[in-house]
DSSP file (Angstrom, degrees, kcal/mol; ACC not computed):
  #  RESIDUE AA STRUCTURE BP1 BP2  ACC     N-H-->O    O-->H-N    N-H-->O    O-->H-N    TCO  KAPPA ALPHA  PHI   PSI    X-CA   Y-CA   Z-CA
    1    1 A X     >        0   0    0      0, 0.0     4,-1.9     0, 0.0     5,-0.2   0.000 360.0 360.0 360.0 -43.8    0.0    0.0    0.0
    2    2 A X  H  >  +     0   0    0      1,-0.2     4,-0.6     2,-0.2     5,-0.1   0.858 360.0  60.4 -80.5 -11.3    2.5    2.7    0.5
    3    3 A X  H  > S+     0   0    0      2,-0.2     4,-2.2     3,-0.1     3,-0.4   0.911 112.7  43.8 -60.4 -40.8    4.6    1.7   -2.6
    4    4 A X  H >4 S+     0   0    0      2,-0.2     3,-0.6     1,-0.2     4,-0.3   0.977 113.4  51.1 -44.5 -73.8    1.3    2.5   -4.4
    5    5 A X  H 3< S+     0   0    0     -4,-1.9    -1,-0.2     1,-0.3    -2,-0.2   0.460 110.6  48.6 -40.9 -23.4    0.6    5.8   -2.3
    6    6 A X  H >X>S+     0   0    0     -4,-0.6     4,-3.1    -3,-0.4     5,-2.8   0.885 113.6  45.1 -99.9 -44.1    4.0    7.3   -2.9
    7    7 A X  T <<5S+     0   0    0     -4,-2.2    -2,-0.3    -3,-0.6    -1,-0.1   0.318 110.2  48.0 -93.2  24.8    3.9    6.7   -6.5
    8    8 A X  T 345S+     0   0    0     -4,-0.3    -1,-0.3    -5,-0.1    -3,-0.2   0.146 124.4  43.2-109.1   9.9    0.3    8.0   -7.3
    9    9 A X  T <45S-     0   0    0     -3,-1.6    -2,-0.2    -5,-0.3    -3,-0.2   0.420 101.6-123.7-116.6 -29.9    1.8   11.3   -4.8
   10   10 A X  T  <5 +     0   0    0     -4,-3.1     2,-0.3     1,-0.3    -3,-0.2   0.872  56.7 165.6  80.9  27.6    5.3   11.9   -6.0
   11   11 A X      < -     0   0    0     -5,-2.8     2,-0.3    -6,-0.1    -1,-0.3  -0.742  32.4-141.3 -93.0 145.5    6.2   11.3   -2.6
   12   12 A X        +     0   0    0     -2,-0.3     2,-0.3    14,-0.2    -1,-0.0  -0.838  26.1 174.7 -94.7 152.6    9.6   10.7   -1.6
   13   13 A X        -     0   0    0     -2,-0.3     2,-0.6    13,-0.1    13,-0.2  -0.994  30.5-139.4-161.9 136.5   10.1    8.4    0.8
   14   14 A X    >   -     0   0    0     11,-1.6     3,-0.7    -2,-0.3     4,-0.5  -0.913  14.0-170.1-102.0 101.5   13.3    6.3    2.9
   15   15 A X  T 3> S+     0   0    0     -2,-0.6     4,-2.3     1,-0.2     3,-0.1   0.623  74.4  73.6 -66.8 -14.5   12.3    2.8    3.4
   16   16 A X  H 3> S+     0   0    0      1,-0.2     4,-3.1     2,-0.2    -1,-0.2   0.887  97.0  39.0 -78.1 -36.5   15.2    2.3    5.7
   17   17 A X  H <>>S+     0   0    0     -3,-0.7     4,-2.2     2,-0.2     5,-1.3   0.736 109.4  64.8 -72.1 -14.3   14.1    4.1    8.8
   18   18 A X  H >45S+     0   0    0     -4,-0.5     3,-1.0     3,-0.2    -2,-0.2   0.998 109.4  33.5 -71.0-111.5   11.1    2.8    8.1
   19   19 A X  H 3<5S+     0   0    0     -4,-2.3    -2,-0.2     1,-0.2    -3,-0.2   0.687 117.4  53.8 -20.0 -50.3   12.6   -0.9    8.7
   20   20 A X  H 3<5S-     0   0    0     -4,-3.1    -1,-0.2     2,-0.3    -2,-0.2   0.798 109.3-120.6 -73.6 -20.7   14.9    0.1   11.3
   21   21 A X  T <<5S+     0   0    0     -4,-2.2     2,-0.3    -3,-1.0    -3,-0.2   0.632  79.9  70.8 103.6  13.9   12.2    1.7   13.4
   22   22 A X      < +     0   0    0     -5,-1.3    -2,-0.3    -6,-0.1    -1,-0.3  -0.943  63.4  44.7-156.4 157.2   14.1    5.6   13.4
   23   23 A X  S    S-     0   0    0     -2,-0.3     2,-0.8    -3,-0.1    11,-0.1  -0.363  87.7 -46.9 105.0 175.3   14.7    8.2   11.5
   24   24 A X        -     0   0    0     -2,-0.2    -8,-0.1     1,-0.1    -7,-0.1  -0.768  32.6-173.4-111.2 109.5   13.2   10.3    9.1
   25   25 A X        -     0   0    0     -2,-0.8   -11,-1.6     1,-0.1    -1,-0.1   0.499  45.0-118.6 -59.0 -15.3   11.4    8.3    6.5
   26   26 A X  S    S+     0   0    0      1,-0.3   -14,-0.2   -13,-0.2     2,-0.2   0.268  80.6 122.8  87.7 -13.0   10.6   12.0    4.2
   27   27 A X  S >  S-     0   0    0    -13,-0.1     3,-3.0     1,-0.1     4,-0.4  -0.582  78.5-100.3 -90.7 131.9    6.7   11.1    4.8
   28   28 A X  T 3  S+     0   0    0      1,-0.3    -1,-0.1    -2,-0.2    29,-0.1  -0.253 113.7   7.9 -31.9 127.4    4.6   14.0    6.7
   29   29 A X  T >> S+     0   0    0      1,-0.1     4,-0.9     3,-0.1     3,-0.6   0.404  94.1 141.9  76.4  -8.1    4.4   12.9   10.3
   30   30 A X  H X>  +     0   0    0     -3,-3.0     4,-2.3     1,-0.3     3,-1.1   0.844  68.4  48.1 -37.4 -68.6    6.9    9.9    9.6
   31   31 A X  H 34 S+     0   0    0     -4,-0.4    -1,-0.3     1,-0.3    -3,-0.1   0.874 112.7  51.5 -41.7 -43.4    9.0   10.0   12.8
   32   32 A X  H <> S+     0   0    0     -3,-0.6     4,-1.5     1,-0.3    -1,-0.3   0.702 110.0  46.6 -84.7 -21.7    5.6   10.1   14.8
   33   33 A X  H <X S+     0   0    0     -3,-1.1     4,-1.5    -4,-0.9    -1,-0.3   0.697 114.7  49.4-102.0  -1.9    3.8    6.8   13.0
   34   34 A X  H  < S+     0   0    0     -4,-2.3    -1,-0.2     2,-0.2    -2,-0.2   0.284 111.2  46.5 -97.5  16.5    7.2    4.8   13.4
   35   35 A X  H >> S+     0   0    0     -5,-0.3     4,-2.6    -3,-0.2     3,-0.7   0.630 118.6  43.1 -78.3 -56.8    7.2    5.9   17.1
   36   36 A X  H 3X>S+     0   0    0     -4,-1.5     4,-2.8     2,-0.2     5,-0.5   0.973 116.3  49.4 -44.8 -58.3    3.0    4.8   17.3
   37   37 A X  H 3<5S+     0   0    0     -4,-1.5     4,-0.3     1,-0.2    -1,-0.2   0.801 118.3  37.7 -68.6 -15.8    3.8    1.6   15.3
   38   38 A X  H <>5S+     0   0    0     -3,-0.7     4,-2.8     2,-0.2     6,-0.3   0.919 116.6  51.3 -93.8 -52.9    6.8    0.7   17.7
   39   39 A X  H  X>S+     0   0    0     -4,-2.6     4,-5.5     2,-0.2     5,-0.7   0.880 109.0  51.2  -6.1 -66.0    4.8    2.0   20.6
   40   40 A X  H  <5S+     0   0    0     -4,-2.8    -1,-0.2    -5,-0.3    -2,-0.2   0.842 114.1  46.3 -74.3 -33.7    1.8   -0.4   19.4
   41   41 A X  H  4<S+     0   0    0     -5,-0.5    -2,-0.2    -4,-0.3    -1,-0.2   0.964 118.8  36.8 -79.7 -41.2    4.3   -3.6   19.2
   42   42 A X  H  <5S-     0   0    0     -4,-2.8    -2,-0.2     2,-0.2    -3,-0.2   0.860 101.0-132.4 -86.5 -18.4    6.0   -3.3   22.2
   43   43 A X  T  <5 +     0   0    0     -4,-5.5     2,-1.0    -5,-0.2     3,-0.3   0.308  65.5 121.1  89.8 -18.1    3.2   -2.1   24.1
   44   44 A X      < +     0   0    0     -5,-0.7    -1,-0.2    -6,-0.3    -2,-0.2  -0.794  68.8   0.7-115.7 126.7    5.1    0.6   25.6
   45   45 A X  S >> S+     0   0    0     -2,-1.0     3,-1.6    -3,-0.1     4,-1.6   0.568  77.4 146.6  92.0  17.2    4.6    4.5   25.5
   46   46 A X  T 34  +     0   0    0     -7,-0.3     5,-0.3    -3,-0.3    -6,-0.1   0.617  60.9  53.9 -70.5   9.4    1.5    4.1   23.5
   47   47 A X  T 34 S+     0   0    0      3,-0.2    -1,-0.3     1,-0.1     3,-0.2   0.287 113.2  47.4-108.0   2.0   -0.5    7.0   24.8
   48   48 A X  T <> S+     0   0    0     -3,-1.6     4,-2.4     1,-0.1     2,-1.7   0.633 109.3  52.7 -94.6 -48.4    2.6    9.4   24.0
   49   49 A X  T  < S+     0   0    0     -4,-1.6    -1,-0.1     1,-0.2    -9,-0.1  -0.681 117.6  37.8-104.9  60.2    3.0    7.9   20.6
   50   50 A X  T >>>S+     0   0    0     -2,-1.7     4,-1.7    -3,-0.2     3,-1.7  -0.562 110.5  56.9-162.0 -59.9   -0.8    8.5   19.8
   51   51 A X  H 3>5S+     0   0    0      1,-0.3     4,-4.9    -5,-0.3    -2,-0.2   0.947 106.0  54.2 -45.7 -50.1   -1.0   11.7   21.5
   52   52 A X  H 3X5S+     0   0    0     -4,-2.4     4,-1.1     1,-0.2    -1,-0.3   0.633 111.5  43.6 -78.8  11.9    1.9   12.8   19.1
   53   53 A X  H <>>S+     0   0    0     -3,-1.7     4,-2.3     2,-0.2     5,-0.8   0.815 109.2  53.6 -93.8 -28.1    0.0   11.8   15.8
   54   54 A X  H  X5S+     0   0    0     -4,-1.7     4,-0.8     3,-0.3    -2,-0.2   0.983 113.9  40.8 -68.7 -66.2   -2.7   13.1   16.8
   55   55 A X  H  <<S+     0   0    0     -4,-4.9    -1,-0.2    -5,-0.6    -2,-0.2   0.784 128.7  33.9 -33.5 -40.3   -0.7   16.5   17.5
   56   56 A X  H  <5S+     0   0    0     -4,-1.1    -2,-0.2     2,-0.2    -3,-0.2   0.909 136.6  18.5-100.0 -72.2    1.3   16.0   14.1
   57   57 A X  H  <5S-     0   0    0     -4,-2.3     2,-0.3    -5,-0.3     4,-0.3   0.737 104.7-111.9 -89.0 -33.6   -1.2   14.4   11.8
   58   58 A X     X< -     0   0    0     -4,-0.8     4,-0.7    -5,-0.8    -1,-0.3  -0.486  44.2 -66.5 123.0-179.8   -5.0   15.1   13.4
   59   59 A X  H  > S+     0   0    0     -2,-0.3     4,-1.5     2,-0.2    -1,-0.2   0.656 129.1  49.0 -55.9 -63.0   -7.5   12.7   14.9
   60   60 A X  H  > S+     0   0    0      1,-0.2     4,-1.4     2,-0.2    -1,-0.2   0.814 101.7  52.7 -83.3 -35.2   -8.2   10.9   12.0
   61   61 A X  H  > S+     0   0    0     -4,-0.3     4,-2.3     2,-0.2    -1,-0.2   0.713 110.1  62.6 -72.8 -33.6   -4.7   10.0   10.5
   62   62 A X  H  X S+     0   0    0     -4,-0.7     4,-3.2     2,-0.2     5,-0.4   0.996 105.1  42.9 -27.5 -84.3   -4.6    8.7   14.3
   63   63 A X  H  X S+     0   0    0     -4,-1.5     4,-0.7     1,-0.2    -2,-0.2   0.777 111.1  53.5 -32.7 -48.7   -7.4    6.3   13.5
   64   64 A X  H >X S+     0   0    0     -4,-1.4     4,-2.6     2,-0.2     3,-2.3   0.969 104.3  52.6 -75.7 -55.7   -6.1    5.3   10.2
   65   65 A X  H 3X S+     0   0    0     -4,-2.3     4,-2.7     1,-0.3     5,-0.3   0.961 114.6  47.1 -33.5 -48.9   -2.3    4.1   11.5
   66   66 A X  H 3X S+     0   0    0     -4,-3.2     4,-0.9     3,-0.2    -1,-0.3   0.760 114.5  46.2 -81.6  14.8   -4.2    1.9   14.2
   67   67 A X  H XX S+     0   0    0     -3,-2.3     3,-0.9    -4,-0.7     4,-0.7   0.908 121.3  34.9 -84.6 -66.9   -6.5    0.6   11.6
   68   68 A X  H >< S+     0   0    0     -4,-2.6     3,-2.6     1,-0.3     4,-0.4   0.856 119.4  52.1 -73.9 -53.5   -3.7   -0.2    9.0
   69   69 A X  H 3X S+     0   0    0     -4,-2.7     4,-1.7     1,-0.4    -1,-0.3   0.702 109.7  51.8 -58.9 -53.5   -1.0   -1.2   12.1
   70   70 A X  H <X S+     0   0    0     -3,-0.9     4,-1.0    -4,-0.9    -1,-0.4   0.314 112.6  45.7 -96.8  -4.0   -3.7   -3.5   13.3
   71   71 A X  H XX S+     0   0    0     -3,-2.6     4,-0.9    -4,-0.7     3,-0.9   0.867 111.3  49.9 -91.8-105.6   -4.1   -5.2    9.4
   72   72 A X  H 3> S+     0   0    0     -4,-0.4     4,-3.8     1,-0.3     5,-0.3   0.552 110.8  49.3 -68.7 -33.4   -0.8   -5.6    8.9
   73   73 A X  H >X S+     0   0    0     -4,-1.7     3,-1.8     1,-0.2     4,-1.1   0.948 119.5  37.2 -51.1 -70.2   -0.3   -7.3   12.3
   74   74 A X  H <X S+     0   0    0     -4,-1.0     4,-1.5    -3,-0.9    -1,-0.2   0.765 110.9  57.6 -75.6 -10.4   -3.1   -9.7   11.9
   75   75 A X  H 3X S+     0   0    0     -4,-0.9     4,-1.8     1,-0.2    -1,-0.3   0.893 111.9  51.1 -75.1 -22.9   -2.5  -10.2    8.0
   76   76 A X  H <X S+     0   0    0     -4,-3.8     4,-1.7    -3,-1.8    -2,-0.2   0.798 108.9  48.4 -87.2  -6.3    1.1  -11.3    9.3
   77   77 A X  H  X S+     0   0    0     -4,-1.1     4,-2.1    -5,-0.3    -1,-0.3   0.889 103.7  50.8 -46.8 -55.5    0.0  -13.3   11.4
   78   78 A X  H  X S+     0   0    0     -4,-1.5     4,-1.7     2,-0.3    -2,-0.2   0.777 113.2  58.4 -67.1 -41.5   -2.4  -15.2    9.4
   79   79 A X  H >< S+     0   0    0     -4,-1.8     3,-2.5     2,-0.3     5,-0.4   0.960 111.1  36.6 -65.2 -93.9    0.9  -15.4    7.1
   80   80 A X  H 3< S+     0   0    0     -4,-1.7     3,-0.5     1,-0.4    -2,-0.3   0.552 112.7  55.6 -60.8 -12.0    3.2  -17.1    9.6
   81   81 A X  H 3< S+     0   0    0     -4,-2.1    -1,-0.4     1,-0.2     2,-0.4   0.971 112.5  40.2 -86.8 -20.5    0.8  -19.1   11.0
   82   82 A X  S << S-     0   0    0     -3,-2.5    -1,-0.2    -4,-1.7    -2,-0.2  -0.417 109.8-126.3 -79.9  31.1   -0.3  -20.8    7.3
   83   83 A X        +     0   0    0     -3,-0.5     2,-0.5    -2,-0.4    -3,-0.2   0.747  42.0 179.4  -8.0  74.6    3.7  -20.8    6.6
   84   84 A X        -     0   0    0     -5,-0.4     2,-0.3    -6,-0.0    -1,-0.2  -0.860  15.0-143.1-112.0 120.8    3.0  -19.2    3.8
   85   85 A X        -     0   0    0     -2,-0.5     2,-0.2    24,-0.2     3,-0.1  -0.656  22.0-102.1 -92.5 154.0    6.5  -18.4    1.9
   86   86 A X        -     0   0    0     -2,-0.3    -1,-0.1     1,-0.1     5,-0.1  -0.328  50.9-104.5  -8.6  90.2    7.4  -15.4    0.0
   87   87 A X     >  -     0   0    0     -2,-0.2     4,-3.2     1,-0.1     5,-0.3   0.021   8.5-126.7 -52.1 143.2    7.1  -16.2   -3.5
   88   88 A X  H  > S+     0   0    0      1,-0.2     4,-0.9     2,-0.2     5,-0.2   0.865 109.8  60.5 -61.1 -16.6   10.0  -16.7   -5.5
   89   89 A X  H >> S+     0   0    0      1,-0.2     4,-2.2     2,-0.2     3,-1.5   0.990 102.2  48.4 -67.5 -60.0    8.3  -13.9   -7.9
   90   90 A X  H 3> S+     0   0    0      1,-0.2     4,-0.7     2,-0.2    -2,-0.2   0.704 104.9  55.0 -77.9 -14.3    8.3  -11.3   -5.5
   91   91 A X  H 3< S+     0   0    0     -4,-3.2    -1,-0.2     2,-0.2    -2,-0.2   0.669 105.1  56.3 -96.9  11.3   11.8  -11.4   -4.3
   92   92 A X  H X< S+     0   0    0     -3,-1.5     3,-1.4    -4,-0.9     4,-0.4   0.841 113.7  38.5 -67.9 -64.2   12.9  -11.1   -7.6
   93   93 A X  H 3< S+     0   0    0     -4,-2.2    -2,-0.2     1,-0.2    -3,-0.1   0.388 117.5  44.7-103.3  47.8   11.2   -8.2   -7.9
   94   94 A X  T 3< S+     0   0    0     -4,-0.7     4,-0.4    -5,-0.1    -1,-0.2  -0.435  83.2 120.2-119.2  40.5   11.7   -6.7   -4.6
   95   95 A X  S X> S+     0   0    0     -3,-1.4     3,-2.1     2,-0.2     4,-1.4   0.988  77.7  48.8 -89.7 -62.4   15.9   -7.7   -4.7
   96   96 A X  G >4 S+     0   0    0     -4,-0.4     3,-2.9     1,-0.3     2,-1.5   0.789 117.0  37.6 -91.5 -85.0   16.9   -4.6   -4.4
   97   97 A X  G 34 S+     0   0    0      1,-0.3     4,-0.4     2,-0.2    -1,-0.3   0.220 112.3  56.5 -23.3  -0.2   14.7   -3.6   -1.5
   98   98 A X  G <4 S+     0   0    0     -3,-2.1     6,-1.3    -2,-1.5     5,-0.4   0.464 114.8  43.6 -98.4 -33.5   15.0   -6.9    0.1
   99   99 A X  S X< S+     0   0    0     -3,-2.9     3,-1.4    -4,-1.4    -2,-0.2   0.961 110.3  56.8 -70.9 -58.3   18.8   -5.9   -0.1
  100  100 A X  T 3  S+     0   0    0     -4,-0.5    -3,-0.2     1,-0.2    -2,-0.1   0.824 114.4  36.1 -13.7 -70.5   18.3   -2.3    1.0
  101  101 A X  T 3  S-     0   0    0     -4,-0.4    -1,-0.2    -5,-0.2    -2,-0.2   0.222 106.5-122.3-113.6   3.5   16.8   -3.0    3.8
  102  102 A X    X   +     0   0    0     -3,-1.4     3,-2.0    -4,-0.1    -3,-0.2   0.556  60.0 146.5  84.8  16.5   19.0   -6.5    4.9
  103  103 A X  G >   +     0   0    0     -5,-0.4     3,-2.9     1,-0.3    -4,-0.1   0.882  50.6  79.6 -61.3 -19.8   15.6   -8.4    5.0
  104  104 A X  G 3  S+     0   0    0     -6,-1.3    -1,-0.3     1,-0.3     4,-0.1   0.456  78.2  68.0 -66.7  20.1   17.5  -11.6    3.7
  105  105 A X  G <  S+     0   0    0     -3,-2.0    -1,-0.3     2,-0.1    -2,-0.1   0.483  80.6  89.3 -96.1   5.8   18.8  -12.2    7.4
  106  106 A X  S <  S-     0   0    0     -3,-2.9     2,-0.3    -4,-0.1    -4,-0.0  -0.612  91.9-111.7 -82.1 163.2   14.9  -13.1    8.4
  107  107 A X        -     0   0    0     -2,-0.1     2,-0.4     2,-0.0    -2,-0.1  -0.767  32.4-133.4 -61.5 131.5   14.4  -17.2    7.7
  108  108 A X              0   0    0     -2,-0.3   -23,-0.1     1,-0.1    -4,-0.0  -0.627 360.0 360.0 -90.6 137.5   12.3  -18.2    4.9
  109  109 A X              0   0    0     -2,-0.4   -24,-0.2   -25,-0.1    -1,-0.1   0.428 360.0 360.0 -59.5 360.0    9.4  -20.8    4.4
């Protein structure tokens, strides 16, 4: 969804803080939805890390991070519980973002 979102916006955008969980990702409000999505995984500080999206981004853009955070968590779920692998099609064409971003140290189905 956000590869879409950036290229139907002309947004630029750094996948790496993104991945690491810091930094500035070039997206409006960036810093403040990877502090909420990290927030929302560990379970800690989330009522600071909502308070500042809501400051940064409004009310509503609040609403949408925990909608989509709470989708991607249960779609990965769903994933690793079916051990359902990564097709050999999409890490061809996601190699150079799979490199970027050092995901080939995760273990594969």
């Amino acid at each position: 969804m956000l590869s879409w979102s950036v290229e139907e916006t002309n947004q630029q955008i750094n996948l790496l803080p993104i991945a690491d969980g810091k930094g500035d990702p070039l997206l409006p409000g960036g810093r403040e939805l990877i502090g909420f999505v990290g927030a929302t995984l560990s379970g800690n500080g989330i009522a600071d890390a909502r308070t500042a999206v809501v400051d940064t981004l409004g009310k509503a853009a609040a609403a949408d991070a925990a909608a989509v955070t709470g989708n991607f968590e249960m779609m990965n779920r769903i994933a690793d519980g079916v051990g359902m692998p990564v097709g050999p099609g999409t890490r061809k064409r996601m190699a150079g973002t799979i490199a970027e971003l050092g995901l080939d140290r995760f273990p594969h189905a």
